[in-house]
Structure formats: C-alpha cells, structure tokens
py3Dmol code that shows the C-alpha trace and the ligand (Angstrom):
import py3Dmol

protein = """\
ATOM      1  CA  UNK A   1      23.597 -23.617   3.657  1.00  0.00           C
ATOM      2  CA  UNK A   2      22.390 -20.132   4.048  1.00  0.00           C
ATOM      3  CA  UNK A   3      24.493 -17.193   1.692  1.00  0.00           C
ATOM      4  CA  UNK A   4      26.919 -15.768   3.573  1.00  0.00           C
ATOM      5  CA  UNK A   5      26.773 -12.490   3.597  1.00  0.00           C
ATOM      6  CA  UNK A   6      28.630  -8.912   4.002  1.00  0.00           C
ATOM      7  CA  UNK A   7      27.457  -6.898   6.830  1.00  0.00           C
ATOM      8  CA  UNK A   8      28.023  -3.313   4.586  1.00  0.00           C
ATOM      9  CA  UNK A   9      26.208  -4.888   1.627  1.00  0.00           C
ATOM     10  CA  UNK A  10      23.063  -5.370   4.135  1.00  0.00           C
ATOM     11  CA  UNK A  11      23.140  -1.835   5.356  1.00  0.00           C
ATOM     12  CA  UNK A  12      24.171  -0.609   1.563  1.00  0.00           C
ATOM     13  CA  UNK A  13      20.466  -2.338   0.164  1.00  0.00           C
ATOM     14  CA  UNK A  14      18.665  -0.834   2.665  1.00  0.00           C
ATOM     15  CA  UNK A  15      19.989   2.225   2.416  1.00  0.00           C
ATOM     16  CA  UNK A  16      19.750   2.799  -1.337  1.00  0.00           C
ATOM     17  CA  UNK A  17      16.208   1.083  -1.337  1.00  0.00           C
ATOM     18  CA  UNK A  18      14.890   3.821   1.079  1.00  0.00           C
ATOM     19  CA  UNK A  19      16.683   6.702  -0.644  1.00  0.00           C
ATOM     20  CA  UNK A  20      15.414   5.809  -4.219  1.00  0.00           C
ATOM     21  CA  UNK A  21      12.177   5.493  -3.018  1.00  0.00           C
ATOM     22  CA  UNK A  22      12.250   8.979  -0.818  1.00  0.00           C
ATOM     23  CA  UNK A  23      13.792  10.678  -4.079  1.00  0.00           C
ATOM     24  CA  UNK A  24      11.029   9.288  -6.153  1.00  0.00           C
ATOM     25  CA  UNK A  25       8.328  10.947  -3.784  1.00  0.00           C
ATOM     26  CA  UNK A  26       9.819  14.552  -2.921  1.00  0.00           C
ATOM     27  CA  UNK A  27       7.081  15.662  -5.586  1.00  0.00           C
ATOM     28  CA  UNK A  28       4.537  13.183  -6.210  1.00  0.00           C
ATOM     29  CA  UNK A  29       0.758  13.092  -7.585  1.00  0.00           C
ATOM     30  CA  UNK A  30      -0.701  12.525  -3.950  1.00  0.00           C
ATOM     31  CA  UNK A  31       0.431  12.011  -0.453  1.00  0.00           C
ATOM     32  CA  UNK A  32      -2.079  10.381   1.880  1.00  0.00           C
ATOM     33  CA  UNK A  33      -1.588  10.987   5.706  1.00  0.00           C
ATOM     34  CA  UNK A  34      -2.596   8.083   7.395  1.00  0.00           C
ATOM     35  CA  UNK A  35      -3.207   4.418   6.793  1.00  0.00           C
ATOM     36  CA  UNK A  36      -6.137   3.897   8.694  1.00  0.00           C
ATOM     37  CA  UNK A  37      -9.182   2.138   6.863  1.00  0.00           C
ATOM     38  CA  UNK A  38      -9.898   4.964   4.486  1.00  0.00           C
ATOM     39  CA  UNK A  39      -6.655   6.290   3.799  1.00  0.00           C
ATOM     40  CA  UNK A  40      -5.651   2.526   2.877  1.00  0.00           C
ATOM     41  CA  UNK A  41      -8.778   2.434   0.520  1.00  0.00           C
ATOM     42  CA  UNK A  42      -7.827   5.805  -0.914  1.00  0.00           C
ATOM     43  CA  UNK A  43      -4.146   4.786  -1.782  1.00  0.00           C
ATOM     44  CA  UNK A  44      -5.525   1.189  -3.032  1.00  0.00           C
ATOM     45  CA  UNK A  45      -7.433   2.703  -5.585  1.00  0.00           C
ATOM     46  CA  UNK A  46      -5.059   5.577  -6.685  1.00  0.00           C
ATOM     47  CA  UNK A  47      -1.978   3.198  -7.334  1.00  0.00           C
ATOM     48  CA  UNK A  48      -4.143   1.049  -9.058  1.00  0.00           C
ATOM     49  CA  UNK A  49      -5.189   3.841 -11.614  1.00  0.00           C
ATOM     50  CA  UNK A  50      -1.271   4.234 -12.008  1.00  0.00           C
ATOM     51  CA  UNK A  51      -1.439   8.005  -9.872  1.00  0.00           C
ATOM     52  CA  UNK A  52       2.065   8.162  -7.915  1.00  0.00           C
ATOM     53  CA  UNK A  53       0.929   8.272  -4.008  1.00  0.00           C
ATOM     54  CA  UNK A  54       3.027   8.065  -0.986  1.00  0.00           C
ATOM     55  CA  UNK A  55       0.947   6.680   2.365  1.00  0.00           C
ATOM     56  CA  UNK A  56       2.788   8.840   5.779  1.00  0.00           C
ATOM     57  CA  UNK A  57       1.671   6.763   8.897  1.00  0.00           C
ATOM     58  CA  UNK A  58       2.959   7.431  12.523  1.00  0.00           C
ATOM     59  CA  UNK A  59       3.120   4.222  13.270  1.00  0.00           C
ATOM     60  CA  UNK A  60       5.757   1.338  12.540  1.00  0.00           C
ATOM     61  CA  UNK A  61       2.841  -0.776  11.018  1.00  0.00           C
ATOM     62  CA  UNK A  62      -0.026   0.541   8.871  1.00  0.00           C
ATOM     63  CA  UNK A  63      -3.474  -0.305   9.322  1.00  0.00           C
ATOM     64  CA  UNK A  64      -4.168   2.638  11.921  1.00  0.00           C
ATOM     65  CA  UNK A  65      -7.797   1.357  13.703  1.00  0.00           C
ATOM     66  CA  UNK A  66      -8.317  -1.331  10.562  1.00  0.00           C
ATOM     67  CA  UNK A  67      -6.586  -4.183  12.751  1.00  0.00           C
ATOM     68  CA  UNK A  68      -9.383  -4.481  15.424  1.00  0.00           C
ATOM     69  CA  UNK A  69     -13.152  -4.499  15.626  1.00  0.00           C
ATOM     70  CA  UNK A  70     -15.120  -2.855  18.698  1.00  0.00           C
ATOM     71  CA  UNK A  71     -13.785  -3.349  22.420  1.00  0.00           C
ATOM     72  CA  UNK A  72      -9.920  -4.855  20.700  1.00  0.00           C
ATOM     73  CA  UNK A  73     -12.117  -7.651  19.072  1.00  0.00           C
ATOM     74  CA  UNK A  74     -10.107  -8.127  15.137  1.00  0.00           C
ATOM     75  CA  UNK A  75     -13.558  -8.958  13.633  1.00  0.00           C
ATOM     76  CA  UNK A  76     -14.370  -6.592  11.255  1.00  0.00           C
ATOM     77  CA  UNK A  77     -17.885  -5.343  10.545  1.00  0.00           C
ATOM     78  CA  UNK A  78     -18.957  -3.694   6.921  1.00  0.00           C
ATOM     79  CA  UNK A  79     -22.648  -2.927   5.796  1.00  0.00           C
ATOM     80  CA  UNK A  80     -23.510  -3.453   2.335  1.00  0.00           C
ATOM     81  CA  UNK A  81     -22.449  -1.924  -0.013  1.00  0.00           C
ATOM     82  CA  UNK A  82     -18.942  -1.892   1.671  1.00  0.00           C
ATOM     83  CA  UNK A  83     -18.146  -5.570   1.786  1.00  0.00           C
ATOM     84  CA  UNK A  84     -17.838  -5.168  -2.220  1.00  0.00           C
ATOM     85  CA  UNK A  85     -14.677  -3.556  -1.968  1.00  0.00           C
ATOM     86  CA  UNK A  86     -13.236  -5.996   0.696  1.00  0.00           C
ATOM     87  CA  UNK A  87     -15.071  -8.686  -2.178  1.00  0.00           C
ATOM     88  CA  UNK A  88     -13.169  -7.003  -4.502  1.00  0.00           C
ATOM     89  CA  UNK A  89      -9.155  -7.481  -2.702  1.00  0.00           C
ATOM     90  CA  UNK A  90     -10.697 -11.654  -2.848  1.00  0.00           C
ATOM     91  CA  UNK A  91     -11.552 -12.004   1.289  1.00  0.00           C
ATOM     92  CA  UNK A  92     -14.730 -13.786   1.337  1.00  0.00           C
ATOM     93  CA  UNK A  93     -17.097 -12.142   4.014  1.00  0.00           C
ATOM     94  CA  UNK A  94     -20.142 -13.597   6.022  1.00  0.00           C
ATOM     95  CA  UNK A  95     -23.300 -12.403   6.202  1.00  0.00           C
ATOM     96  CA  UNK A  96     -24.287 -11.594   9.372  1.00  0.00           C
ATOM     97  CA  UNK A  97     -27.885  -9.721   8.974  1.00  0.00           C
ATOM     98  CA  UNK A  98     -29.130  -9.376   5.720  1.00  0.00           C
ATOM     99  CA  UNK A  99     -26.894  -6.154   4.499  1.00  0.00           C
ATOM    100  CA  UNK A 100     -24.425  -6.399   7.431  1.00  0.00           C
ATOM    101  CA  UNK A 101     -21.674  -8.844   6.922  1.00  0.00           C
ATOM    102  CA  UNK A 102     -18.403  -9.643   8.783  1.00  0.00           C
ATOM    103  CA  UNK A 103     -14.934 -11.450   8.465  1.00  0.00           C
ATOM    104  CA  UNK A 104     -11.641 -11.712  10.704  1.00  0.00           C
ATOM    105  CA  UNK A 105      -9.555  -8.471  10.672  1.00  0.00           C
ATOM    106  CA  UNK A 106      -6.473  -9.468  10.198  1.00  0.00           C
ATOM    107  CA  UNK A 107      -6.977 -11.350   6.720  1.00  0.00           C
ATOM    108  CA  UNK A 108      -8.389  -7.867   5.635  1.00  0.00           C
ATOM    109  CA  UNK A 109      -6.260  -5.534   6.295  1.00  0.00           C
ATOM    110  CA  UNK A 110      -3.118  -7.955   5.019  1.00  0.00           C
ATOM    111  CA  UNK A 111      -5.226  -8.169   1.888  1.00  0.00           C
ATOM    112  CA  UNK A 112      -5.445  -4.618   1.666  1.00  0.00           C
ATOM    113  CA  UNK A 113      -1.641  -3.828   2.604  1.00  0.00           C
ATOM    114  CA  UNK A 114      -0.857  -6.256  -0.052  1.00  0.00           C
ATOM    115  CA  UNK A 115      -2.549  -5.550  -2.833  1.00  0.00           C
ATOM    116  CA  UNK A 116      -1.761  -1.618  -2.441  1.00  0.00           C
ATOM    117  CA  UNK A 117       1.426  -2.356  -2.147  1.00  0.00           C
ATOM    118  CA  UNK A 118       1.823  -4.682  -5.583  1.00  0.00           C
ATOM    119  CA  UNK A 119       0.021  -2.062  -7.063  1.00  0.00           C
ATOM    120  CA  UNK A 120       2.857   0.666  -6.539  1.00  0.00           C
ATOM    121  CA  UNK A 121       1.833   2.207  -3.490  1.00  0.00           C
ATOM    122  CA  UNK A 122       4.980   3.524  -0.789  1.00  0.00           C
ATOM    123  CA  UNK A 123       4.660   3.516   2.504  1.00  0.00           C
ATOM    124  CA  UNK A 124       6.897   6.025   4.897  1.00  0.00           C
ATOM    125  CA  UNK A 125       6.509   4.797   8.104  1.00  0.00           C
ATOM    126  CA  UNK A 126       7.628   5.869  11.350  1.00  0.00           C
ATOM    127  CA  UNK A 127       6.883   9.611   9.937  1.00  0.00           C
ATOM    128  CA  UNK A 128       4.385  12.267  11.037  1.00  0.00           C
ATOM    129  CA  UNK A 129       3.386  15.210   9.101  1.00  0.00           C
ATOM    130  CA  UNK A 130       3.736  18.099  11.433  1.00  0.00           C
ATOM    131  CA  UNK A 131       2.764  20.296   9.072  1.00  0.00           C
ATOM    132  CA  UNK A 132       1.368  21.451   5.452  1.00  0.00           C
ATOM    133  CA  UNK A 133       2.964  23.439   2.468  1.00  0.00           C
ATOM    134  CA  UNK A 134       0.796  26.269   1.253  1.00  0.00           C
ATOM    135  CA  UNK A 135       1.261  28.422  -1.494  1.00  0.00           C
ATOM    136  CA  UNK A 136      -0.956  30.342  -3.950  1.00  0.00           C
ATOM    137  CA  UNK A 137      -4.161  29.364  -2.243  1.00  0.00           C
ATOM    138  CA  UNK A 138      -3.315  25.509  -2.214  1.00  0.00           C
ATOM    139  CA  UNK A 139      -1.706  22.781  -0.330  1.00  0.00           C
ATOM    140  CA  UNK A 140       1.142  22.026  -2.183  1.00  0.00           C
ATOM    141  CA  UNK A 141       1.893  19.443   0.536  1.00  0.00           C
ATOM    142  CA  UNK A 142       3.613  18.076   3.506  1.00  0.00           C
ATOM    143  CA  UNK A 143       5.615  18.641   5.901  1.00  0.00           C
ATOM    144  CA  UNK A 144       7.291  15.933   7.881  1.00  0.00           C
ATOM    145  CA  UNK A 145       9.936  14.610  10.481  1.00  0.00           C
ATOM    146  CA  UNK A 146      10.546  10.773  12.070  1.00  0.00           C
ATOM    147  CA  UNK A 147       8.014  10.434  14.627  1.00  0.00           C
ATOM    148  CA  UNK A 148      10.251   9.351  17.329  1.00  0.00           C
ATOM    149  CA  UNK A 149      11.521  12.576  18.080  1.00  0.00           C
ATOM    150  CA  UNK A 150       8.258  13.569  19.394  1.00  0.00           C
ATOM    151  CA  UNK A 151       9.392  11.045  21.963  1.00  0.00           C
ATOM    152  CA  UNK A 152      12.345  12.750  22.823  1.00  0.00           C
ATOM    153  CA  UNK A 153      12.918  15.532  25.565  1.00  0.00           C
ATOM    154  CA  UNK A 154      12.262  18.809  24.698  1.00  0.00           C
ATOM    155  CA  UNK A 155      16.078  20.153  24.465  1.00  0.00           C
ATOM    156  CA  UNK A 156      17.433  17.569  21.754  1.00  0.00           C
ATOM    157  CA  UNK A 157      14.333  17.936  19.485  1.00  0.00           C
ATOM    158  CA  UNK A 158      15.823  20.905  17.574  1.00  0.00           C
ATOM    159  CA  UNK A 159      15.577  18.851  14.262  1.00  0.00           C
ATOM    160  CA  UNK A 160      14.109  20.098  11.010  1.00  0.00           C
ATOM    161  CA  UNK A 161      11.867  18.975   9.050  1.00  0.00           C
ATOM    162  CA  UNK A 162      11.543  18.303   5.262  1.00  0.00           C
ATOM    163  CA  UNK A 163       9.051  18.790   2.664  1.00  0.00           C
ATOM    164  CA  UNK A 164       7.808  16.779   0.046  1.00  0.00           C
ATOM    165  CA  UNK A 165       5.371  18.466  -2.717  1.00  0.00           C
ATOM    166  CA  UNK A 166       2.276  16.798  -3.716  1.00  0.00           C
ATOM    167  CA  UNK A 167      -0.567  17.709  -6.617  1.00  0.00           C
ATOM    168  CA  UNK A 168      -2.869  16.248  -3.679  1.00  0.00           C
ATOM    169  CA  UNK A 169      -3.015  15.951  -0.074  1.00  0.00           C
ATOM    170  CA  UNK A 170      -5.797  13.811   1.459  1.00  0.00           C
ATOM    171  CA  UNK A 171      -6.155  13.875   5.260  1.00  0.00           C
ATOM    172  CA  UNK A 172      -6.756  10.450   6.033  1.00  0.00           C
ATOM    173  CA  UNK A 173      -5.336  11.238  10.202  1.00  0.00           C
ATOM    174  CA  UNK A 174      -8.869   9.367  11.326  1.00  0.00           C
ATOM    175  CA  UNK A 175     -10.483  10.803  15.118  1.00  0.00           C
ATOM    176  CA  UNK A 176      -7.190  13.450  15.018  1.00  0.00           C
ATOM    177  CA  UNK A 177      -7.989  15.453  11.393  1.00  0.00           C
ATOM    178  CA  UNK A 178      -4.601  16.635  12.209  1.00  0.00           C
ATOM    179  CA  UNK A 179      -4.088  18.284   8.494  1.00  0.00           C
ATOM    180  CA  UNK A 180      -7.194  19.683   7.899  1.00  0.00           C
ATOM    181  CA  UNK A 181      -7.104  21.509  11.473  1.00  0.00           C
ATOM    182  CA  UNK A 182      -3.746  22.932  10.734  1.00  0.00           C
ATOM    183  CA  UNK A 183      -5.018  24.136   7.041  1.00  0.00           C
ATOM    184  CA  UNK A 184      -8.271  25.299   8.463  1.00  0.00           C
ATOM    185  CA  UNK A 185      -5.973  27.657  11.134  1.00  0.00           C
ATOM    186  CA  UNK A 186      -3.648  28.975   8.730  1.00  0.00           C
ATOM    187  CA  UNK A 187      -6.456  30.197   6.894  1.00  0.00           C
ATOM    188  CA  UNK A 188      -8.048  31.103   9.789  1.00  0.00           C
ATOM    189  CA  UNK A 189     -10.844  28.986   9.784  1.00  0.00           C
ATOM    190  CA  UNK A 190     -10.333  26.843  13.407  1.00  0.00           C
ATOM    191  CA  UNK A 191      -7.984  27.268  16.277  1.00  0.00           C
ATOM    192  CA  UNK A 192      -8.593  24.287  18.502  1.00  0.00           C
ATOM    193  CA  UNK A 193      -6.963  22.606  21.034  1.00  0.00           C
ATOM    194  CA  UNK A 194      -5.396  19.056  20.012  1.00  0.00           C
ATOM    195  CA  UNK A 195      -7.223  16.196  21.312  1.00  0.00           C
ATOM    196  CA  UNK A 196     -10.088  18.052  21.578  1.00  0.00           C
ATOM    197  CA  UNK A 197     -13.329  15.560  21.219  1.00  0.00           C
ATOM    198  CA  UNK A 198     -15.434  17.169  17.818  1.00  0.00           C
ATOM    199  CA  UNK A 199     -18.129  14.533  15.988  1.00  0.00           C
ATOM    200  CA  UNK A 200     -21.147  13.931  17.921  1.00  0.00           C
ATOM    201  CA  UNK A 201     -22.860  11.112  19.495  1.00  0.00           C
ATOM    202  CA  UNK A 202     -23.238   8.149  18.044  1.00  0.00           C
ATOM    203  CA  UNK A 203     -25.815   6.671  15.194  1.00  0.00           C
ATOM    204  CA  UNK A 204     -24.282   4.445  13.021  1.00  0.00           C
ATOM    205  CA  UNK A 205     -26.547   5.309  10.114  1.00  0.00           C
ATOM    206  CA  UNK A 206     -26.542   8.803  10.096  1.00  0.00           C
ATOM    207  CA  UNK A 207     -22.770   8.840  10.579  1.00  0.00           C
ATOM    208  CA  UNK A 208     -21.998   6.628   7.969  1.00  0.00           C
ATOM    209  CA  UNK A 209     -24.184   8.286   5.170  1.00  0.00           C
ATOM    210  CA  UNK A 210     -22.046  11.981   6.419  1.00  0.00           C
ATOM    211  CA  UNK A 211     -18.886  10.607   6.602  1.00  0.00           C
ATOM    212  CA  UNK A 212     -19.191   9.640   3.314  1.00  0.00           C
ATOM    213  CA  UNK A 213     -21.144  12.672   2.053  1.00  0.00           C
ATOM    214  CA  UNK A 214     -18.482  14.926   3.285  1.00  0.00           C
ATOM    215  CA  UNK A 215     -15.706  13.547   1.551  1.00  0.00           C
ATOM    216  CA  UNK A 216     -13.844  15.624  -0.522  1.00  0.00           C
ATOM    217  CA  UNK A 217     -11.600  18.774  -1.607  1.00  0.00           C
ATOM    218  CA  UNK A 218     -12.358  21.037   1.659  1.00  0.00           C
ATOM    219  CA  UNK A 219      -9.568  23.729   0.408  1.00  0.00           C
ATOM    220  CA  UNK A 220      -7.287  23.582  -2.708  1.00  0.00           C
ATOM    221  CA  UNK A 221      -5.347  20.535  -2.612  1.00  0.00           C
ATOM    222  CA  UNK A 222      -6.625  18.795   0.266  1.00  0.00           C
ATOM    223  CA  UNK A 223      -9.098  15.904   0.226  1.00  0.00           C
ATOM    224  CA  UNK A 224     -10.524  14.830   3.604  1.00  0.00           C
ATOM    225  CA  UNK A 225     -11.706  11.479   4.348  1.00  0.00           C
ATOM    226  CA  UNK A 226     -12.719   8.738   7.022  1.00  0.00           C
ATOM    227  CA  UNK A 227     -13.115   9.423  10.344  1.00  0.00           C
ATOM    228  CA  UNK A 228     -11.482  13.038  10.138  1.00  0.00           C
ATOM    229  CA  UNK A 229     -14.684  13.609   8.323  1.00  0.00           C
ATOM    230  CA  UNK A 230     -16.913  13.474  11.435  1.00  0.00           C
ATOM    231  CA  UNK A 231     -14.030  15.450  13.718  1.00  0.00           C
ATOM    232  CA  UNK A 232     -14.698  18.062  11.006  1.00  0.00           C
ATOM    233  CA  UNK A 233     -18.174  18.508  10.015  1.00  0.00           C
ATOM    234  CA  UNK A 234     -18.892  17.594  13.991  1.00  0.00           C
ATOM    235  CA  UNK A 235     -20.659  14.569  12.467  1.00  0.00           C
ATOM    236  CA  UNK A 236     -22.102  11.591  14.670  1.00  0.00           C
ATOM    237  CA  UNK A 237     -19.517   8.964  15.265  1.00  0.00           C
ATOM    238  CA  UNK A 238     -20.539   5.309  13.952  1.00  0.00           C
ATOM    239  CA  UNK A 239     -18.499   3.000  16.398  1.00  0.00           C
ATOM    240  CA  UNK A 240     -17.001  -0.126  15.070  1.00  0.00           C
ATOM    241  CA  UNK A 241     -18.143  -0.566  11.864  1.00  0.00           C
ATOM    242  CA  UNK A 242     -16.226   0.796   8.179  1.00  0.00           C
ATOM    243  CA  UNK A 243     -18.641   0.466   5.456  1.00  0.00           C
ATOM    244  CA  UNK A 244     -18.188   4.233   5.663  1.00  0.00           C
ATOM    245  CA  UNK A 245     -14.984   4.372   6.524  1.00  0.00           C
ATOM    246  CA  UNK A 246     -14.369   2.083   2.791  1.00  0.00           C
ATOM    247  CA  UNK A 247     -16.367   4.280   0.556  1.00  0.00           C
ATOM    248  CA  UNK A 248     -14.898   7.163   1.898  1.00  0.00           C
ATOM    249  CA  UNK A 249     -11.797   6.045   0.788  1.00  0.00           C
ATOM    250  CA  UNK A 250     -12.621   5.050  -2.561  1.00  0.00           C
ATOM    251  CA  UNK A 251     -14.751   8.417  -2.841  1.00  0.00           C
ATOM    252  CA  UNK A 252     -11.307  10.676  -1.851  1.00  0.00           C
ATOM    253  CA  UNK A 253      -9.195   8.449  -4.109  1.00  0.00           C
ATOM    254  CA  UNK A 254     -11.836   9.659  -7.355  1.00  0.00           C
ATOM    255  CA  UNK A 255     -11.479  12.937  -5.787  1.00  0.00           C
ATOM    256  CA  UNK A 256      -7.914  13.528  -5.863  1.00  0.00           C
ATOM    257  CA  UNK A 257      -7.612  11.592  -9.384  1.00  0.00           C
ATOM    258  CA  UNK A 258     -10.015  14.170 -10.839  1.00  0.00           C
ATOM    259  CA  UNK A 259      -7.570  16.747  -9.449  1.00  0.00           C
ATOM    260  CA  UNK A 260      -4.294  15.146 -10.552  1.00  0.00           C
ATOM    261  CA  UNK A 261      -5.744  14.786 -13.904  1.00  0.00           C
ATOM    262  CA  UNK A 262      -7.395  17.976 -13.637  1.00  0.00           C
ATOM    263  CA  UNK A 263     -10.658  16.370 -14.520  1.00  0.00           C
ATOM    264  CA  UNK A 264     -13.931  18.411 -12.662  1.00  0.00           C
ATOM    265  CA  UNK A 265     -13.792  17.587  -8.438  1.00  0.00           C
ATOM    266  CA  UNK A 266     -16.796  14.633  -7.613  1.00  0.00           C
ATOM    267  CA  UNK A 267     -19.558  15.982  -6.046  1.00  0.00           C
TER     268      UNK A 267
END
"""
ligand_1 = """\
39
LIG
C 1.112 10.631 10.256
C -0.853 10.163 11.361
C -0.943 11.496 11.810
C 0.095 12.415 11.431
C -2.648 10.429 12.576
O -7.721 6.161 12.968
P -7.633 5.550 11.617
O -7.957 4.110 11.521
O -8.539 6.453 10.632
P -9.699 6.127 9.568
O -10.418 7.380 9.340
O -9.123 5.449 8.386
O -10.647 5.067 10.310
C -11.275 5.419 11.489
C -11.577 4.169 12.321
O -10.384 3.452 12.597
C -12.225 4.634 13.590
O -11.496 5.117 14.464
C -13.657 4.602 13.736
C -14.513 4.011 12.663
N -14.173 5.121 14.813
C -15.553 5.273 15.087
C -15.814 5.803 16.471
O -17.024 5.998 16.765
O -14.867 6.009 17.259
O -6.169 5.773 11.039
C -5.569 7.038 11.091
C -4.073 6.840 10.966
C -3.457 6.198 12.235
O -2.722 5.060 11.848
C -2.546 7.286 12.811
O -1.382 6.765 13.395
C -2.248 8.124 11.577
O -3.468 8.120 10.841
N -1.931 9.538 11.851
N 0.157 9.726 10.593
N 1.096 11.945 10.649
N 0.080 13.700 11.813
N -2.073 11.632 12.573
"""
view = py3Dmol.view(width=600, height=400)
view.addModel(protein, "pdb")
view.setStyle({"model": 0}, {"cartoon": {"style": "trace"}})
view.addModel(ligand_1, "xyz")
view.setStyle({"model": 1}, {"stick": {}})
view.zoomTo()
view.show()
C-alpha cells in the first residue's frame, strides 16, 4: 500500500523547496550560466570547495552539448589529461589511441550531475539570463526570467525580470557567449548580431590548448569558459571532443574561487 496522500501537501513541498532554495541564492558566491560540459565542471569543483554556486540552464535538463558525442552519437571523447577528471567522478574510460580515450555519454554526464549535486550545487532550470548586473566596474550578476516566455507572443511577454547578486559570474553559455557579449557591449567593447558564427575553423589541437588558455576573469566579475571561449577570442573550434571543454571548467572554477576568496586571479 502506497501513502495516501494530500494533494495541497504535494504542491506545499514543492513550493517551499523551490522558494528556500531561490532565497538562499538571491546573493550567492558564484552563479554559473550554463550547464554544458564546462560550466558542469566549473560548478563540480566550486561546491566541492564549499563556495555557494547556483548553475542557470535554459533547458529543462542540464547537460547542455555533454549528452551526445559528434553527429548525435552519446559516446564521449576526452584526450589525456581530461579523462582524469571524468577518472576522478569513478566512470572508468577506454583507451582508444594512446592519450585519447572514450566512454558512453550518458554514464558521464549522470556522474557529473550527481556528484555536483551531493556536493551542494543548485540548479535553476527552465531560466535564462537575459541580462547582467553591473555596478562599480564589475558584474555583480544576473539577470533572469523563466525561459518559456521567450516562447510566448510578443504582446503577453511584458514580464519582469529579477536579479540575483553574485561575487562571480562565469559565462559557461557554450557556441552562444551570451554574457560575455552583453558585458563586452555595455562597455562598449562588441555589438554583434546574435547567432552570429565567431571561432574559426576547426583543429582540434590548437583549439583545445586556446580554449583552455583563455579561460578566465575577462572583466571584473566575470569568468569565461568552454566553448564561449572560442566564440570570443575567435578561436578554432575542436568538434566533438571535451578534454578542453573539462579543464576549462576546472580552470574557471580556481578562477572564480581565487576571486570569492579574494586570493590573486590564476594566470
Ligand atoms: C541560460 C543558457 C543561456 C542563457 C546558453 O553548449 P554547451 O554544452 O557549452 P560548453 O561550453 O560547456 O560545451 C561546448 C560543447 O558542448 C560544444 O558545443 C563543442 C565542444 N563544440 C565544438 C564545435 O566545434 O562545435 O552548454 C551551454 C549551455 C546550454 O545548455 C544552453 O542551453 C545554456 O548553456 N545557455 N542558459 N541562459 N542565456 N545561453
């Protein structure tokens, strides 16, 4: 026999669950747009270190490009020394060529969700961040709305947004580098129209080693990583394949720490 159960004590859990956790993160240490490959890495090593971080992903699910290899094959491909950190969540990976070394998708990624989320991560889905909060030469943080209104026709989408604060914004918004195009034009770095194809051709070598290199603080309070990277710095594009994608992450999460804990940026 199943508990029977009240129908206003169902919607009373979930609503109180959501709220608490939406109060606990209208100022937080960092908020990571995105919860693609490297944004997941970022937040996976932040919570771990105990740093309060709130994930915003479009989507109902998180795992942005991270659930599917090249051509919608969920194999996922790494290059040394990236398969240590998937080592590291405990999914075992074969090695394909020395240095190159591969294993199903799908086990990843859940591995990855999990273990961020046991170690105190939050994840607000369904959300976009439309735009950023700046004030005395920083991003203070985000601002955002549900996504599905940006489904909606134009005469019913009169709904504002809200703001949550952060010490640290990463843009983790992969191809798209939403935030860090809308900082770069409000300090009048970029105007640019969305959609707009920026890294370069591809070379999986070179655009791994840049992607990675590139990480970091790229204005007061902002840490770019993964794929928004190459959109940026117009940086060759790598294809399937997140080695780079994986350090990235884990470089952006030391990043930001140093900043919440106001220790000096990585180089
Ligand atoms: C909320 C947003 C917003 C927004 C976007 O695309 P991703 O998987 O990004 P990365 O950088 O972690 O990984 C890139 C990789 O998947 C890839 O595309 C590669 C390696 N390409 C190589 C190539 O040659 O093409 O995830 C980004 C996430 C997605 O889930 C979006 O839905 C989300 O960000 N997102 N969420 N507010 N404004 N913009």
């Amino acid at each position: 026999m199943l508990e029977k159960v009240r129908e206003s004590d169902v919607s009373r859990a979930i609503i109180e669950g959501f709220t608490k956790d939406l109060l606990d993160h209208t100022s937080t240490d960092v908020v990571i747009v995105g919860s693609g490959p490297a944004g997941l890495t970022a937040a996976y090593y932040l919570s771990k270190e105990g740093i309060r971080t709130l994930i915003i992903e479009r989507n109902i699910y998180a795992g942005g490009g991270f659930w599917q290899g090249g051509f919608l094959f969920p194999k996922t491909v790494v290059q040394s020394p990236g398969n240590e950190i998937i080592e590291e969540l405990g999914v075992e990976m074969e090695e394909v060529k020395p240095g190159l070394y591969m294993a199903d998708s799908f086990r990843i990624v859940s591995k990855l969700l999990s273990k961020t989320a046991e170690a105190g991560a939050k994840l607000l889905n369904s959300t976009y961040v439309d735009d950023v909060i700046y004030k005395d030469g920083r991003i203070s943080g985000v601002v955002v709305n549900w996504f599905p209104i940006t489904q909606m026709p134009k005469f019913i989408t009169c709904m504002d947004p809200i703001a949550l604060e952060a010490k640290v914004v990463i843009d983790a918004t992969g191809h798209d580098a939403a935030i860090s195009t809308r900082a770069r034009e409000i300090l009048g770095l970029e105007s640019i129209d969305p959609g707009e194809r920026r890294h370069g051709a591809m070379n999986v070598s070179e655009a791994e080693e840049a992607v990675v290199e590139h990480t970091g603080e790229i204005i007061p309070g902002l840490v770019i990583c993964g794929m928004a990277v190459a959109t940026i710095y117009r940086t060759p594009r790598m294809g399937p394949i997140f080695g780079g994608m994986l350090l990235s992450g884990r470089k952006a999460a030391e990043t930001a720490s140093a900043i919440v804990r106001k220790k000096v940026p990585v180089e």
